[in-house]
N, C-alpha and C positions, 0 to 999 in steps of 0.2 A: 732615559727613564720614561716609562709611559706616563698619559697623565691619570691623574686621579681616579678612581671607579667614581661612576656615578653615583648621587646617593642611592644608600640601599641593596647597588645592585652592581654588581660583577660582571664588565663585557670580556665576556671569553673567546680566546682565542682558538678554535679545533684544528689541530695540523695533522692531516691524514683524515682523508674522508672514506676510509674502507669501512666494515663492519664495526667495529666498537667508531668510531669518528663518527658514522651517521648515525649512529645504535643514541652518543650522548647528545648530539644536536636534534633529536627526536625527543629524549627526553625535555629538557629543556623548552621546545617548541610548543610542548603538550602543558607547561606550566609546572613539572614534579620537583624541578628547583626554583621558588621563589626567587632566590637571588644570584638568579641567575641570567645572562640573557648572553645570545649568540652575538660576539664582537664583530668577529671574519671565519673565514672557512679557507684552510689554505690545504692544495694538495697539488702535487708534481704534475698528475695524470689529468690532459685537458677533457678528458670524459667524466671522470668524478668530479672536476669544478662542473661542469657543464649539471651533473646530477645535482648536485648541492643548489646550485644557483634554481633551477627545476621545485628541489623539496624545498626552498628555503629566501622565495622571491625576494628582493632586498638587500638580502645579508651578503657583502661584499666578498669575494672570494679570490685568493691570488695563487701565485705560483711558488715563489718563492717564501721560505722561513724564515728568514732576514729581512726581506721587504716587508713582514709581518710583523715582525717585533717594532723595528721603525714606524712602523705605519699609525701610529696614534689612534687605531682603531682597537685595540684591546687593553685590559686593564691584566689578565692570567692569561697563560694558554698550557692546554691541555696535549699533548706527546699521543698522538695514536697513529705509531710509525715500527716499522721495523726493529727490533731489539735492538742491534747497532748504535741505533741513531739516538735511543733515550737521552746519553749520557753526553752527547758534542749538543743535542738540540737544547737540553738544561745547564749545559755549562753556558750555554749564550746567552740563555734568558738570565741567567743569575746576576752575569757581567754587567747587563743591560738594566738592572733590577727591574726586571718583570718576574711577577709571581710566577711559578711553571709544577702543574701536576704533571710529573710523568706515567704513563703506565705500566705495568710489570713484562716484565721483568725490568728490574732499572737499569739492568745491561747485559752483555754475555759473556764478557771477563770480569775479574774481580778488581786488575788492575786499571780498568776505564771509571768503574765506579767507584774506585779509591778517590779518583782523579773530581769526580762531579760532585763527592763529600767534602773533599779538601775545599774546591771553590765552596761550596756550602758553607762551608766553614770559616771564609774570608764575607760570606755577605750574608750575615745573622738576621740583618734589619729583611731581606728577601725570601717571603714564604715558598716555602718548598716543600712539595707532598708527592707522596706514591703511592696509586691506584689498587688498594691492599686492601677491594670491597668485602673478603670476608673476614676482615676484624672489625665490618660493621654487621655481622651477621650475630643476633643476640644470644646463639646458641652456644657460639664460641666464646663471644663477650664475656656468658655466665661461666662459661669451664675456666677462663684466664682468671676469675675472681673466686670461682670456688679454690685452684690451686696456690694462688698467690696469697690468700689467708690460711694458707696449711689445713684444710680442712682433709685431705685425702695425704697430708706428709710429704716428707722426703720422696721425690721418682726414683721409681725401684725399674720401672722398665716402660717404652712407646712400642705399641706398634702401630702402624699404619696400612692397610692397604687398600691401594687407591685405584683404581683399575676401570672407572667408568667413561675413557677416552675410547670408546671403540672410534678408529679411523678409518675409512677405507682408501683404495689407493688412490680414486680419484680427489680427494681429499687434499694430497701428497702435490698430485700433478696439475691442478689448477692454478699454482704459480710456480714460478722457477726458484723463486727463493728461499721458498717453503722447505722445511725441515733439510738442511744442508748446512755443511760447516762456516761457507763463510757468506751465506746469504742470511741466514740465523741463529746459526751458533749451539743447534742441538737440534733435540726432539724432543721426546716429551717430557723433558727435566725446566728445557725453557719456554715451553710452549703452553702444555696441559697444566705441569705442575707446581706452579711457582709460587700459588695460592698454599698450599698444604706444605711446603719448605717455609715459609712465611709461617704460618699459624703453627708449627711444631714447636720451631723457634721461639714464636712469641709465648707459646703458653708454656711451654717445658724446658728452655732455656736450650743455649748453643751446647753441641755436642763438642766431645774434644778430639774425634779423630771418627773417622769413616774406612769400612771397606767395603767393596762395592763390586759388584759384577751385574756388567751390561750388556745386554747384544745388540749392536751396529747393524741395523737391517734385519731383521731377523725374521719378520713376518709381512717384512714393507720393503716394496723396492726404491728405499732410501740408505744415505750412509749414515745417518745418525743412530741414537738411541731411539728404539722402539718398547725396550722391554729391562726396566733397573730394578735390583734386587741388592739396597745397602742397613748393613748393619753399624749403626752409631753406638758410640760409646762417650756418656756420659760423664765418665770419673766416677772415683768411690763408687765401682761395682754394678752403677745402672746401664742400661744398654738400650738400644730401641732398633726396629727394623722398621725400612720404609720400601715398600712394593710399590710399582708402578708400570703400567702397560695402554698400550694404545690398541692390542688385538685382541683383546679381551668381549667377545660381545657381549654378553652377559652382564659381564663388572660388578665391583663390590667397590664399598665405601666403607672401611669400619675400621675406628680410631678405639685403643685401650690403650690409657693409662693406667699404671699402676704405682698408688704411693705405697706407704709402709702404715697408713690408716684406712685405706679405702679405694677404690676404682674405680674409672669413668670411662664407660661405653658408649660409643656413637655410633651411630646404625643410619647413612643414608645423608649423615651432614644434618640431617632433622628432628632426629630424636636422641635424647642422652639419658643413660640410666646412672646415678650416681649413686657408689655404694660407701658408707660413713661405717669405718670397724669404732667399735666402743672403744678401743685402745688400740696401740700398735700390735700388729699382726704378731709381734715376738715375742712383745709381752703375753697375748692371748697363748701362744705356743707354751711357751715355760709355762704358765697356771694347768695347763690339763695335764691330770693325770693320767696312768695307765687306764685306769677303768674309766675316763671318759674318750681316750683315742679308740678303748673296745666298742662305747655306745657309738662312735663317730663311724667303726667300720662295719657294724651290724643294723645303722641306721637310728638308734634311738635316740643319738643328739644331733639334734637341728643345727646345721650353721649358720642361720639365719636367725638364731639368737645375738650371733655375736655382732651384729651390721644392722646398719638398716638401708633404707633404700627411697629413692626420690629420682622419678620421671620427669625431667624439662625436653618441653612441645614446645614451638614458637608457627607461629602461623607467617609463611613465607608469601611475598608478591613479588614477583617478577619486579627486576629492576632495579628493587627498593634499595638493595645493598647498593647499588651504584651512585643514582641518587643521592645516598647517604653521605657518601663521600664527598661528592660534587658539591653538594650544597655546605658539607663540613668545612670545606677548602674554603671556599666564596666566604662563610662568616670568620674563617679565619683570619683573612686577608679583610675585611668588612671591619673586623671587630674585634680579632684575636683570639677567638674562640679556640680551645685545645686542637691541635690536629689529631684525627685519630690514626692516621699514619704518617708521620713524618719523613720524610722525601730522607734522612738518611738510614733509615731502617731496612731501604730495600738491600742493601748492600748483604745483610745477612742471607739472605736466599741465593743468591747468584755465590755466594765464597759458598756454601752448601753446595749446589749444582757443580761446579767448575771442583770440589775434592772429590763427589763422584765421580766425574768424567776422569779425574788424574787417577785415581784409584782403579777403575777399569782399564785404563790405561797402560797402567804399570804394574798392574798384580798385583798390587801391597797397600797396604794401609796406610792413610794418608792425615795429617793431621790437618785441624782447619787451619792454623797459618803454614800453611804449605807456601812452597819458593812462589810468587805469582809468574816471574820470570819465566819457570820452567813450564806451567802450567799453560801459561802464552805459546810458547816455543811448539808444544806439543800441540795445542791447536792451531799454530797456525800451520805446519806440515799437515797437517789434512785438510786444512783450505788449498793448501798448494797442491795437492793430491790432486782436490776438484776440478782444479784449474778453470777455475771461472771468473773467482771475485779478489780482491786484492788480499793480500794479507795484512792482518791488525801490527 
């Protein structure tokens, strides 16, 4: 067991010093988590210690993961590692009772992250969170609390399309493990999109079954998904589609919900228009007569009687979402403060990703408790395909 956080303040652990690893020992450095402060810095590659040690005079850095938990120099540690690795790095820290944020995705089968809940589940007293910064983003916050008081009804239908991962190929080729089956476990379902399977979920609940068509390389000379196109199915009649591509230069962002009172349009992740019906859409239907569907197709009844309408802005800073999280973790562990993502939440995004991939896979519609067994099997034949990295 590590020892106690100092008062007030959280020594954190960062494992993996790549791009988000130095991105939060930056933060933190800069002061944007109070309570927060850099424990060790631990990463494989003696060049990123070397960089760390360079940004971060002081702050002690190692090799190993394990010598890190042990090491009575952190009080949490933070996962910014390869997808794989989420779920063996937080099963340890649990063991250990060290607090442990992992980052998204919180694995790349559904059957590893069953495995890092169940321990969860044996160490309640061991806070555990998942790096899910846009349910600290207050735009989405506001749509989870407009929908969850039924203000817009019963979902009658999601769509999504998400499209603003333009990649290029050099992108792909400046690591090796970089979007491949058994170095990462996809492409842009676990890479780009794991954020928007997260927040679908969270604000419009789990679908019951997915069909999905994806193209493996398609625009990239990678063998992953480049380019998903699935249709979910809610129960009782609701449905949603979720787009997604990484060739897209262009790109678009824009989320519609629709209840059976009202709709919510998101344009860009930044602006939302919410439209409130006076009554349900079918009540409104049965009240019009014939001679008001005539005024309605020659123009003289307004629909814009029957709704009304309200623009939520939030003024975005770099970061902030992140931050949010970090410093949420720290008072959780500090204080008990709510998590606003709880480390077993992530599991719902990866079972989403892993029935698309089965669904593309197999032609057929898939349900979310699909076999995990078969779903494994199937991916690991395209790791062995690779022939590079071991099979899961």
């Amino acid at each position: 067991m590590t020892t106690a956080p100092s008062q007030g303040t959280l020594r954190l652990g960062i494992v993996g010093y790549g791009a988000q690893g130095s991105t939060y020992a930056g933060f933190i450095a800069d002061g944007r988590t109070p309570h927060l402060s850099i424990g060790a810095i631990c990463d494989v590659d003696p060049q990123r210690r070397a960089q760390a040690e360079r940004d971060h005079p002081g702050v002690p850095t190692l090799e190993d993961y394990s010598d890190l938990l042990a090491s009575g120099l952190v009080d949490a540690v933070v996962t910014c590692v390869p997808h794989y690795l989420h779920p063996e790095m937080g099963i340890e820290a649990l063991h250990r009772g060290i607090p442990v944020l992992v980052e998204k995705p919180a694995g790349v089968y559904t059957k590893q992250v069953a495995e890092l809940n169940r321990v969860a589940e044996q160490t309640p007293d061991v806070p555990f969170a998942i790096m899910f910064n846009q349910r600290n983003n207050p735009l989405y916050r506001r749509i989870k609390e407009i929908i969850d008081a039924g203000e817009i009804g019963a979902l009658r239908r999601t769509n999504w399309i998400i499209t603003t991962w333009w990649r290029p190929q050099g992108y792909y080729d400046q690591s090796a493990w970089r979007a491949t089956w058994g170095g990462e476990g996809g492409g842009v379902l676990v890479n780009q999109a794991p954020h928007q399977l997260d927040l679908l979920q969270w604000m419009c609940g789990v679908p019951r079954s997915v069909f999905a068509k994806a193209a493996f390389g398609f625009r990239r000379d990678i063998p992953v998904e480049d380019e998903v196109t699935a249709v979910l199915d809610y129960g009782n009649g609701a449905t949603g589609v979720f787009i997604t591509a990484t060739h897209d230069l262009v790109g678009t962002d824009r989320l519609e919900i629709l209840g059976e009172r009202g709709k919510i349009v998101v344009d860009g992740s930044r602006t939302a228009h919410i439209y409130r019906l006076r009554e349900d859409e079918q009540e409104l239907s049965r009240g019009l007569d014939m001679q008001a569907v005539k005024g309605l197709f020659q123009g003289s009844l307004d629909p814009h009687e029957f709704y009304e309408e309200e623009k939520l802005e939030f003024e975005s800073v770099w970061g902030e979402q992140h931050t949010g999280v970090l410093e949420n973790f720290a008072l959780h562990v500090l204080e008990g403060a709510p998590l606003l993502a709880p480390g077993t939440d992530g599991i719902a995004g990866v079972r989403l990703a892993n029935a698309i991939h089965l669904s593309a896979w197999k032609g057929e519609e898939v349900p979310l408790d699909f076999d995990l067994d078969e779903h494994l099997e199937l991916l690991n034949e395209r790791i062995a395909a690779e022939g590079t990295y071991p099979q899961r």
